[in-house]
PyMOL Python script that loads the backbone (N, CA, C, O; Angstrom):
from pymol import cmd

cmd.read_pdbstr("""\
ATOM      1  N   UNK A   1      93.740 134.036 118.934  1.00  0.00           N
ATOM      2  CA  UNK A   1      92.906 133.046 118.290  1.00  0.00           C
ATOM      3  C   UNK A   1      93.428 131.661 118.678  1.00  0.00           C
ATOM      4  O   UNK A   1      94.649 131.506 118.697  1.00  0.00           O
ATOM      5  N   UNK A   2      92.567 130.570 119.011  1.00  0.00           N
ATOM      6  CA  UNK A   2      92.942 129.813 119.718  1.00  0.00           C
ATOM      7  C   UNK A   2      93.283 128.643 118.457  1.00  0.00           C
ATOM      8  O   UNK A   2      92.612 128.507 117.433  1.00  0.00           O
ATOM      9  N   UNK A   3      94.404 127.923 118.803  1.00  0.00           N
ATOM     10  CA  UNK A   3      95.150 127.704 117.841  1.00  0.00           C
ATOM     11  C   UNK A   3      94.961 125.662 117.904  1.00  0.00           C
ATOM     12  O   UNK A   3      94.393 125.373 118.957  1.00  0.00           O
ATOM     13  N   UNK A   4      95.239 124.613 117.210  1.00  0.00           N
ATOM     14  CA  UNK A   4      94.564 122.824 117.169  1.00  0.00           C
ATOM     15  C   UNK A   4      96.487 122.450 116.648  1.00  0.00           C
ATOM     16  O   UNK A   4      96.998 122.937 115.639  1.00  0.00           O
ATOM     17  N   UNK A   5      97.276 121.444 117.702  1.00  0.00           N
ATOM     18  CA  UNK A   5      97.980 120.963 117.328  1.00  0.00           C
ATOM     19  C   UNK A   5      97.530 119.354 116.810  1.00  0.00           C
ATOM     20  O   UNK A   5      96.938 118.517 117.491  1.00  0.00           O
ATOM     21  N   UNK A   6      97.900 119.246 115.711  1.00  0.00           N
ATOM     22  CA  UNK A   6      97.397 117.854 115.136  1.00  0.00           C
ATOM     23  C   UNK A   6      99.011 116.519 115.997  1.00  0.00           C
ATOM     24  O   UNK A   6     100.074 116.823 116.539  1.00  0.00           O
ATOM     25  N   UNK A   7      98.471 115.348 115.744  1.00  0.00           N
ATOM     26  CA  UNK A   7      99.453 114.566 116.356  1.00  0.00           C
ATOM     27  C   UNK A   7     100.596 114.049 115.365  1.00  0.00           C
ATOM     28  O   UNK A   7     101.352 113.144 115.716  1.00  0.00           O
ATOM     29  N   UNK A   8     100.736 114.939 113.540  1.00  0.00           N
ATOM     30  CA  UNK A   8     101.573 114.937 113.262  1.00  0.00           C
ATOM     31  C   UNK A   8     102.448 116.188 113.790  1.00  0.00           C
ATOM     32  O   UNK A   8     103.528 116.432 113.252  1.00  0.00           O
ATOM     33  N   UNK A   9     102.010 116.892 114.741  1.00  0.00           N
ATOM     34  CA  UNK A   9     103.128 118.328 115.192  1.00  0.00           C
ATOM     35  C   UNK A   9     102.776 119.222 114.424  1.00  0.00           C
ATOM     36  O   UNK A   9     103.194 120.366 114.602  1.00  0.00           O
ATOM     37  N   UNK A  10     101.655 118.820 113.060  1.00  0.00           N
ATOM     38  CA  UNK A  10     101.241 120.504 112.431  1.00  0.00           C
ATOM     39  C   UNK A  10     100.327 121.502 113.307  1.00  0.00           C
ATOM     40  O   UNK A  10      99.593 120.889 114.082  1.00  0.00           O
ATOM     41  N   UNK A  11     100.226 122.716 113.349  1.00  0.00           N
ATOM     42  CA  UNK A  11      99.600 123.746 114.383  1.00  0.00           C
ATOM     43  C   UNK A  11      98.897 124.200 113.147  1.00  0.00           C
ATOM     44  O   UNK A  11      99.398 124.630 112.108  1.00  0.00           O
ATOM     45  N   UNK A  12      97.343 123.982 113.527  1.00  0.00           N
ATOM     46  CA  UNK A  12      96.398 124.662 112.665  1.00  0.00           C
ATOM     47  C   UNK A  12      95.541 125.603 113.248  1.00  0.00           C
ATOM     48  O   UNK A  12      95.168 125.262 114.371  1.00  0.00           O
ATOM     49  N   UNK A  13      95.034 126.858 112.784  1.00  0.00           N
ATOM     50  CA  UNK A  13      94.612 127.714 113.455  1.00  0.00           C
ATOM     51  C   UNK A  13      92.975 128.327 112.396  1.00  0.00           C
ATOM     52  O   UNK A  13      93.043 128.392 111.169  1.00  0.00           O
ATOM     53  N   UNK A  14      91.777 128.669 113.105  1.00  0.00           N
ATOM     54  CA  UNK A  14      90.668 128.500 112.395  1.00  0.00           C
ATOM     55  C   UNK A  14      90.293 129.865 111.714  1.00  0.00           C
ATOM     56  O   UNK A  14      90.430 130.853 112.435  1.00  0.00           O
ATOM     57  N   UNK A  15      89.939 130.025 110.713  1.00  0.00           N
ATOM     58  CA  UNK A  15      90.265 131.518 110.213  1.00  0.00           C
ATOM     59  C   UNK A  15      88.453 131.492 109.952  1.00  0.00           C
ATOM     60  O   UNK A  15      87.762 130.705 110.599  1.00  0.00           O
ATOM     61  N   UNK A  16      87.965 132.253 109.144  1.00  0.00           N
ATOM     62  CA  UNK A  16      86.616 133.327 108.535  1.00  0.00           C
ATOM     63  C   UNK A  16      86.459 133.228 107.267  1.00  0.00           C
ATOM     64  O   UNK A  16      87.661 133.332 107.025  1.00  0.00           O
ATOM     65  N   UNK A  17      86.101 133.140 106.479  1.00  0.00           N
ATOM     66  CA  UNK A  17      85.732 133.787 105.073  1.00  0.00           C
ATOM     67  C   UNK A  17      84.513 133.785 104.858  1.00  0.00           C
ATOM     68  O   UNK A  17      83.662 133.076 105.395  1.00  0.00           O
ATOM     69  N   UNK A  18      84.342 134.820 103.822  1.00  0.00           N
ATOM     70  CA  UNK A  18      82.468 134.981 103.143  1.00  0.00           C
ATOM     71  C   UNK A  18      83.048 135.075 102.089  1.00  0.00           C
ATOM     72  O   UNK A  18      84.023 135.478 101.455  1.00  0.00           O
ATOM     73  N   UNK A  19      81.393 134.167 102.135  1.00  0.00           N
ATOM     74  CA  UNK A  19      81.650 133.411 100.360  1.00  0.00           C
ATOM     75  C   UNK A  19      79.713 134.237  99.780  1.00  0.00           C
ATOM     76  O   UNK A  19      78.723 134.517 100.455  1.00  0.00           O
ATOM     77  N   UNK A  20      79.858 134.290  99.039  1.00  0.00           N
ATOM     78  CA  UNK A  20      77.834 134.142  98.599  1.00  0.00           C
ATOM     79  C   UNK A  20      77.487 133.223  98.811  1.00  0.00           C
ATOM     80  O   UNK A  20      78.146 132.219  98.543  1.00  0.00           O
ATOM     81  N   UNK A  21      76.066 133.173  99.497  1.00  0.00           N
ATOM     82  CA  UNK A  21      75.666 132.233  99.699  1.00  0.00           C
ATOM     83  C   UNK A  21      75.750 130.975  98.663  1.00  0.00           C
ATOM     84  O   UNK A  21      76.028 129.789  98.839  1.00  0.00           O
ATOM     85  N   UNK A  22      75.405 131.703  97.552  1.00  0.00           N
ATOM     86  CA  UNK A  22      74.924 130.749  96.111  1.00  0.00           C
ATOM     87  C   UNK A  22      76.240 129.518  95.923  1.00  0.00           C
ATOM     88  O   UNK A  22      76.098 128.350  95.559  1.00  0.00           O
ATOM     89  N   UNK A  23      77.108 130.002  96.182  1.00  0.00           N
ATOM     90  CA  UNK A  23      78.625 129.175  95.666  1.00  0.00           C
ATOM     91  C   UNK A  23      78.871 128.241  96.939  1.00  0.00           C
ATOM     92  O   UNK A  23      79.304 127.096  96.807  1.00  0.00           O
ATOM     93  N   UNK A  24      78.550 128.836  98.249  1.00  0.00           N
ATOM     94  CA  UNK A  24      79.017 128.103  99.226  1.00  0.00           C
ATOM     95  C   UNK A  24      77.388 126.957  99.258  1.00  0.00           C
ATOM     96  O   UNK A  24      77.717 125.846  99.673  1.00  0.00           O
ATOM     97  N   UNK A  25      75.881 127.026  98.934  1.00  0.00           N
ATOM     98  CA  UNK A  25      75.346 126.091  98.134  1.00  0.00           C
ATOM     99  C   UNK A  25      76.077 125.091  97.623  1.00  0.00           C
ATOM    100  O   UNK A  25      76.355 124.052  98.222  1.00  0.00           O
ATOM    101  N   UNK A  26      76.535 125.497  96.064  1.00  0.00           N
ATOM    102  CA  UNK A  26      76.915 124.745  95.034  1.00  0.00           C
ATOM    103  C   UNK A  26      77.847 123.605  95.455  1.00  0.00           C
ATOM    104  O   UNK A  26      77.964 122.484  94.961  1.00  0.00           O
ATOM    105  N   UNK A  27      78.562 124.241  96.623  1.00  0.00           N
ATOM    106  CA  UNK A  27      80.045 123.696  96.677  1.00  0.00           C
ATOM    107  C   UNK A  27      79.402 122.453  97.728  1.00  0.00           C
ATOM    108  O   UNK A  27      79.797 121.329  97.417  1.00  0.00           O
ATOM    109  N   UNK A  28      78.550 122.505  98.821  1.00  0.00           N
ATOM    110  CA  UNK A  28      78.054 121.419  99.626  1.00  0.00           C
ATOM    111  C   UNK A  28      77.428 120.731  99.020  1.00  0.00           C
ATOM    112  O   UNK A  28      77.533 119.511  99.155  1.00  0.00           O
ATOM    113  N   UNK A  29      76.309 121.467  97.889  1.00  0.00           N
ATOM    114  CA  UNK A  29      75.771 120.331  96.936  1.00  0.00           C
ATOM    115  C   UNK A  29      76.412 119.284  96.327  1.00  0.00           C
ATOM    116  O   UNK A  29      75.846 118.202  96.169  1.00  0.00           O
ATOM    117  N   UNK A  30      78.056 119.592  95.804  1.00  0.00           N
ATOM    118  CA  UNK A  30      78.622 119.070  95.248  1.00  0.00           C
ATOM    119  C   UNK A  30      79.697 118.423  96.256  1.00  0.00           C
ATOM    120  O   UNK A  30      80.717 118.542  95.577  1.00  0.00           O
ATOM    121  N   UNK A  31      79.970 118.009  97.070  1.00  0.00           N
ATOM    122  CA  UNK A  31      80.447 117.389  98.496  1.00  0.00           C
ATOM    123  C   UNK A  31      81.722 117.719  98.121  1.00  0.00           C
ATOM    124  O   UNK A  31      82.567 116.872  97.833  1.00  0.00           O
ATOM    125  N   UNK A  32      81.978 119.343  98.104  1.00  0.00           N
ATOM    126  CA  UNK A  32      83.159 119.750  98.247  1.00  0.00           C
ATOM    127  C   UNK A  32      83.821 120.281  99.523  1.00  0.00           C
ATOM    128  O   UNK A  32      83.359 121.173 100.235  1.00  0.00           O
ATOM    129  N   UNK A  33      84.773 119.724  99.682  1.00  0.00           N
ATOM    130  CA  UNK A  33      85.683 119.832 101.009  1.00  0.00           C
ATOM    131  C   UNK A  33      86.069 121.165 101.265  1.00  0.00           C
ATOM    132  O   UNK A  33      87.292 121.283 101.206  1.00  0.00           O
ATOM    133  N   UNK A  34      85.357 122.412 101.578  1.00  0.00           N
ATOM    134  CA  UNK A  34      85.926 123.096 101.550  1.00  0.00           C
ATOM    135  C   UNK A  34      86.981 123.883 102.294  1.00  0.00           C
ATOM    136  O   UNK A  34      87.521 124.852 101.760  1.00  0.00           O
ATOM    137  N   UNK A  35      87.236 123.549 103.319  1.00  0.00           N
ATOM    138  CA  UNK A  35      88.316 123.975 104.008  1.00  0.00           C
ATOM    139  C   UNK A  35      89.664 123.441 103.290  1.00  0.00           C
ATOM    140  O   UNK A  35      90.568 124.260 103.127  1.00  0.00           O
ATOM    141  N   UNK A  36      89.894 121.732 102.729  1.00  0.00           N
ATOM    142  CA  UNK A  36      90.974 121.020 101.647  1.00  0.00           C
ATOM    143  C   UNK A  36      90.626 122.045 100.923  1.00  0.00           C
ATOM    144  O   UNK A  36      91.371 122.954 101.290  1.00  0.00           O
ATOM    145  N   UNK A  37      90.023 122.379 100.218  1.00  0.00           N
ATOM    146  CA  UNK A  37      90.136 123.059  98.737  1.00  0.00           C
ATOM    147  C   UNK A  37      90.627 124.549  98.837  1.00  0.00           C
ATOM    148  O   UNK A  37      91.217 125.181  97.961  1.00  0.00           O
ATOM    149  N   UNK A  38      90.268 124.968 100.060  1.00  0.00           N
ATOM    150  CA  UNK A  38      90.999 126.553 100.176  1.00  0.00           C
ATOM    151  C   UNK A  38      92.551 126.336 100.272  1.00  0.00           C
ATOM    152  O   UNK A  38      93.376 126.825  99.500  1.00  0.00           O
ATOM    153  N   UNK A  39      92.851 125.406 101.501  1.00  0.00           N
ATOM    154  CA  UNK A  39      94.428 124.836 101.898  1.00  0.00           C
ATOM    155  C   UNK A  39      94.873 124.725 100.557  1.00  0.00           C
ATOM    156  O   UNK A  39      95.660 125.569 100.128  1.00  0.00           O
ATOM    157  N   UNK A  40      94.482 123.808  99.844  1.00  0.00           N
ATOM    158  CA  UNK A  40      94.989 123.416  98.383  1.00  0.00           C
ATOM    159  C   UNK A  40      95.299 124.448  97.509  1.00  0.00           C
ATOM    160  O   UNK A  40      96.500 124.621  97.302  1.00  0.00           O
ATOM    161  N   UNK A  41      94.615 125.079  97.022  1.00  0.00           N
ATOM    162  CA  UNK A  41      94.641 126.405  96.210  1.00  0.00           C
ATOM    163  C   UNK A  41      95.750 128.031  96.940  1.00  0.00           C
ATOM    164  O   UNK A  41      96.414 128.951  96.464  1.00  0.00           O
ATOM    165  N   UNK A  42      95.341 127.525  98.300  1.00  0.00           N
ATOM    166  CA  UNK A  42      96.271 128.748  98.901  1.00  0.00           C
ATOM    167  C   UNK A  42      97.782 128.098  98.073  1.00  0.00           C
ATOM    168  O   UNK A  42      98.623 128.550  97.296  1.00  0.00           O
ATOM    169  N   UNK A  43      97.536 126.893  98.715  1.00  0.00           N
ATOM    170  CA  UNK A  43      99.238 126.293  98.495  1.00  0.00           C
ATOM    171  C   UNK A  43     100.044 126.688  96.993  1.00  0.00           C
ATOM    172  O   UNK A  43     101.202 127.046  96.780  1.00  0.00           O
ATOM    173  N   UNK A  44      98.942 126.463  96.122  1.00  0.00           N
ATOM    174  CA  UNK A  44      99.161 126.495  94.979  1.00  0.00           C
ATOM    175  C   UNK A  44      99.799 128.106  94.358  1.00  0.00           C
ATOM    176  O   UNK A  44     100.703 128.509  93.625  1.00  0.00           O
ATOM    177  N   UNK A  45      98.620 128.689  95.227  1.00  0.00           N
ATOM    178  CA  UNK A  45      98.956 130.003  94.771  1.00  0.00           C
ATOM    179  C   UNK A  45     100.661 131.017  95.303  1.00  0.00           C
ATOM    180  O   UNK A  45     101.422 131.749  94.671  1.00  0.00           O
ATOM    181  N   UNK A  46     100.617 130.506  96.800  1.00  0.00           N
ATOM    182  CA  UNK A  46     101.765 130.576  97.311  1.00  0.00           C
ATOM    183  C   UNK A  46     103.065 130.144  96.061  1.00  0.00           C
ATOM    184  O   UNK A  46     104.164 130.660  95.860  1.00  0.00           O
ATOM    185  N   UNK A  47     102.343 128.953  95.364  1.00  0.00           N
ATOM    186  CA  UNK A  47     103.959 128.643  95.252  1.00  0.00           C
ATOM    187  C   UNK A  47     104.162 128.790  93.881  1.00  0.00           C
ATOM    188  O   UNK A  47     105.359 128.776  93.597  1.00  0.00           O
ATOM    189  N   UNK A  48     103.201 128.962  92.670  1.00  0.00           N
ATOM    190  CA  UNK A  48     103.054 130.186  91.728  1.00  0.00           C
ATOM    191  C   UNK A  48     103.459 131.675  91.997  1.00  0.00           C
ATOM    192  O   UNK A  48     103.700 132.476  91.093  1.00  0.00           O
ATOM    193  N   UNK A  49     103.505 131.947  93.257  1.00  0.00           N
ATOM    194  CA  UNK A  49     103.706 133.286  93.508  1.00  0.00           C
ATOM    195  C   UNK A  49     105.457 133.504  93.560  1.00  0.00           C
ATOM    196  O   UNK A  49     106.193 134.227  92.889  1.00  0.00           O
ATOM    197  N   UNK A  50     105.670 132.765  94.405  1.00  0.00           N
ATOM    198  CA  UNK A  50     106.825 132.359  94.795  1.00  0.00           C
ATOM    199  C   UNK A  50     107.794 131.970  93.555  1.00  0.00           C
ATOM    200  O   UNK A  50     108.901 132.505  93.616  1.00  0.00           O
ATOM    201  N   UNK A  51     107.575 131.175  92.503  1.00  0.00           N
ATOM    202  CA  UNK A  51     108.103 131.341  91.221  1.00  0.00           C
ATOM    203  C   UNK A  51     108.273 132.350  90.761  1.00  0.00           C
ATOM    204  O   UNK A  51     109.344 132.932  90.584  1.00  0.00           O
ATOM    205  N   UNK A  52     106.934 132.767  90.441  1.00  0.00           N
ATOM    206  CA  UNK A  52     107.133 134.216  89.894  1.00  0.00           C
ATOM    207  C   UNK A  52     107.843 134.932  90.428  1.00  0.00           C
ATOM    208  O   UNK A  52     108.494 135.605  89.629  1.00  0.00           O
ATOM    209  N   UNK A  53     108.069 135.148  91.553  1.00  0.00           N
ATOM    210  CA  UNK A  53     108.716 136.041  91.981  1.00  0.00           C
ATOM    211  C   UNK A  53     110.396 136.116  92.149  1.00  0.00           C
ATOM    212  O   UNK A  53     111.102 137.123  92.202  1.00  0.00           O
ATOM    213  N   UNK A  54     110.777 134.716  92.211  1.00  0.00           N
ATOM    214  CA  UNK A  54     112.412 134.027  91.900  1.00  0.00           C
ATOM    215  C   UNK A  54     112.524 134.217  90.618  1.00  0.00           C
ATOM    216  O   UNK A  54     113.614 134.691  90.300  1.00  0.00           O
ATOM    217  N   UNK A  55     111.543 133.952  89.468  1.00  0.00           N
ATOM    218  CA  UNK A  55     111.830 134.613  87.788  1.00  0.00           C
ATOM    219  C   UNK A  55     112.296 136.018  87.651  1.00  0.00           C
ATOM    220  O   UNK A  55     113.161 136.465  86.897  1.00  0.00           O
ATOM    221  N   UNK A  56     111.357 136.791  88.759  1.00  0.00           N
ATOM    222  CA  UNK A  56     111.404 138.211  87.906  1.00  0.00           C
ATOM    223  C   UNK A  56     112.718 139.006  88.962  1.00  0.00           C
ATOM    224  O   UNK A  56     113.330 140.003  88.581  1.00  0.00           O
ATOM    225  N   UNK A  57     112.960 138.331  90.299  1.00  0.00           N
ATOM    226  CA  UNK A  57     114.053 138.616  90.655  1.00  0.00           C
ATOM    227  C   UNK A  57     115.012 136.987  91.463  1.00  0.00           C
ATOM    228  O   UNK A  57     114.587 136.146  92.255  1.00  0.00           O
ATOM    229  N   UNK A  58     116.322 137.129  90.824  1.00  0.00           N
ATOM    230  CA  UNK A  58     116.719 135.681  90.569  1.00  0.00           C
ATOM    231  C   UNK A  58     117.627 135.531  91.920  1.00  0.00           C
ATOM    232  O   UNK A  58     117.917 134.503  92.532  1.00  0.00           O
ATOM    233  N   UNK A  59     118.130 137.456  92.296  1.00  0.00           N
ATOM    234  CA  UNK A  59     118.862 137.096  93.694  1.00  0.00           C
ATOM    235  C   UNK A  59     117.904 136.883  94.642  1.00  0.00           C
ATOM    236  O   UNK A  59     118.571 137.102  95.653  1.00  0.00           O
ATOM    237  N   UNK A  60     116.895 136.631  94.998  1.00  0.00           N
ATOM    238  CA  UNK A  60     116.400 136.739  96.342  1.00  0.00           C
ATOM    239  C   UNK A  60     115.597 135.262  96.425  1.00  0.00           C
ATOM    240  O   UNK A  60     114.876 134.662  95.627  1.00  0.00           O
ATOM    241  N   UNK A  61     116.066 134.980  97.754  1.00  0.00           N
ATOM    242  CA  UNK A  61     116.086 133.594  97.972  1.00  0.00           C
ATOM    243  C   UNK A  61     114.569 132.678  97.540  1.00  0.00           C
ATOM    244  O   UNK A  61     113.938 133.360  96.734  1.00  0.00           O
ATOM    245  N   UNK A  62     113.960 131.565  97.806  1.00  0.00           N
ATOM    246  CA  UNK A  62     112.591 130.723  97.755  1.00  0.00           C
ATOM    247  C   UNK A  62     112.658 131.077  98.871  1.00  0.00           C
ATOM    248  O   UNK A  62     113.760 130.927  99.400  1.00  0.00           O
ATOM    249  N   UNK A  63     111.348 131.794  99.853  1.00  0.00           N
ATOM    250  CA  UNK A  63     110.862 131.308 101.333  1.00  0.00           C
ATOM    251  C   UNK A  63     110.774 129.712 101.869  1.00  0.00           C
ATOM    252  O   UNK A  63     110.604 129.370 103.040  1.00  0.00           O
ATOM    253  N   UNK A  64     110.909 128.980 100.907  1.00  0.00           N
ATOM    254  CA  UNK A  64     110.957 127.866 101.183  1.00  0.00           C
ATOM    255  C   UNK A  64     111.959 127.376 101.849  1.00  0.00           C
ATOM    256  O   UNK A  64     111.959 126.835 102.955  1.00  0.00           O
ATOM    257  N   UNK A  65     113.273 127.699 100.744  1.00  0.00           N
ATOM    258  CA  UNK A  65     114.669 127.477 100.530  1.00  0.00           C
ATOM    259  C   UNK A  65     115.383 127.555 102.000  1.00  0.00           C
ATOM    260  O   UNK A  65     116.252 126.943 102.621  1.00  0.00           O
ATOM    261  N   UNK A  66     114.241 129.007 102.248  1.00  0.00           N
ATOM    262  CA  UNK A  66     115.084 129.607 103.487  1.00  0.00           C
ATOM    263  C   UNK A  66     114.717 129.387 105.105  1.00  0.00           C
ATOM    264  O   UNK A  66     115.361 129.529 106.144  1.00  0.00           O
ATOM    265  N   UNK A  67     113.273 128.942 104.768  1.00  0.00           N
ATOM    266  CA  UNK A  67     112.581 128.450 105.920  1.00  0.00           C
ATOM    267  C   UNK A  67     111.853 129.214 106.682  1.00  0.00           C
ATOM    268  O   UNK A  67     111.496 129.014 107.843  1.00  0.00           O
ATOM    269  N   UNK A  68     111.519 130.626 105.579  1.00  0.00           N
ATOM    270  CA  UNK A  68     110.932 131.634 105.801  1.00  0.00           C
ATOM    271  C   UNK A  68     109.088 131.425 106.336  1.00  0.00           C
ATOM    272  O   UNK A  68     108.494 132.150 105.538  1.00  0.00           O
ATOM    273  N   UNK A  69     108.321 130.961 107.019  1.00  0.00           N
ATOM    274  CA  UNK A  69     107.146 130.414 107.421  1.00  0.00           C
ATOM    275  C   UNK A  69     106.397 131.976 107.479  1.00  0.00           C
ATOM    276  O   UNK A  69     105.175 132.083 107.382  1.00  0.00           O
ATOM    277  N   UNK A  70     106.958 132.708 107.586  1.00  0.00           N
ATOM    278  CA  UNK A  70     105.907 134.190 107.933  1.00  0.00           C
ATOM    279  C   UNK A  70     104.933 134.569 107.201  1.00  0.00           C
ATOM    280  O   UNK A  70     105.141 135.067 106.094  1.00  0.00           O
ATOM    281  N   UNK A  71     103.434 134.358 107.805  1.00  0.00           N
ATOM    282  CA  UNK A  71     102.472 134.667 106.840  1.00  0.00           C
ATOM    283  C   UNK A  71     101.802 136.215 106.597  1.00  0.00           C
ATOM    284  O   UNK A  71     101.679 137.189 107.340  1.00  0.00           O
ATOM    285  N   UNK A  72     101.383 135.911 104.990  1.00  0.00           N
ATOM    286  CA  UNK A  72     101.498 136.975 104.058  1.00  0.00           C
ATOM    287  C   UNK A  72      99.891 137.116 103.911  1.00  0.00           C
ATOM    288  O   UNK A  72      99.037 136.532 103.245  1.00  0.00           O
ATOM    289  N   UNK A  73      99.891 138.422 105.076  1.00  0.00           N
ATOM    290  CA  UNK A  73      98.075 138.783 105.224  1.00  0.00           C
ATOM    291  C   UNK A  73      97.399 138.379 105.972  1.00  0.00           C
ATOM    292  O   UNK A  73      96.191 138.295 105.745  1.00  0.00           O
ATOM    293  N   UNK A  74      97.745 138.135 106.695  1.00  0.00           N
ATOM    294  CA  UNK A  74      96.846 137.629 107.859  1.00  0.00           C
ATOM    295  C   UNK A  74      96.917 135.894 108.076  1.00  0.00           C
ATOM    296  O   UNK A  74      97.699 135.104 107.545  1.00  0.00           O
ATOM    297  N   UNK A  75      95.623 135.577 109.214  1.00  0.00           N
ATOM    298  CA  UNK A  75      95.946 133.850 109.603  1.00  0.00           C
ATOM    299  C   UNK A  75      94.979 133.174 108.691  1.00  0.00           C
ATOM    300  O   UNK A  75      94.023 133.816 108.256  1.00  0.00           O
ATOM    301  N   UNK A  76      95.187 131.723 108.319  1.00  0.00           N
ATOM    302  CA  UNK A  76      94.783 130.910 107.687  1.00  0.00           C
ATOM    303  C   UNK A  76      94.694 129.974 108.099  1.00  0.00           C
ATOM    304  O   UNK A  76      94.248 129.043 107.428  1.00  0.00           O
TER     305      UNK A  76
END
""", "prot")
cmd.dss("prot")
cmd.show_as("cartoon", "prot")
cmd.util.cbc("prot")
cmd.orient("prot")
């Protein structure tokens, strides 16, 4: 998959999703950004996840911490 280096050095790569029609409507009606708003929410969720998961086990490192970048499920 052919991959967009931006000229801050970030590497972005173009992924797929289906949405219903009806929501992906709503969301242009409403001049929502949706590619920002997926990025945003992934992020979010990543790093809710990532808590949770340093709570419920306290030895194992933040992917952050560690500089762990390997993605979880496929490209985004």
């Amino acid at each position: 998959m052919a991959t967009q280096t931006r000229t801050t050095g970030q590497i972005y790569e173009a992924t797929c999703i289906h949405l219903p029609v009806e929501l992906k409507q709503q969301a242009k009606c409403a001049g929502i950004n949706m590619t920002a708003t997926l990025r945003e929410a992934l992020k979010e969720k990543l790093q809710t996840d990532n808590n949770t998961e340093n709570k419920n086990n306290p030895a194992q490192p933040n992917h952050e911490q560690t500089g762990n970048t390997a993605s979880h499920g496929g490209a985004v």
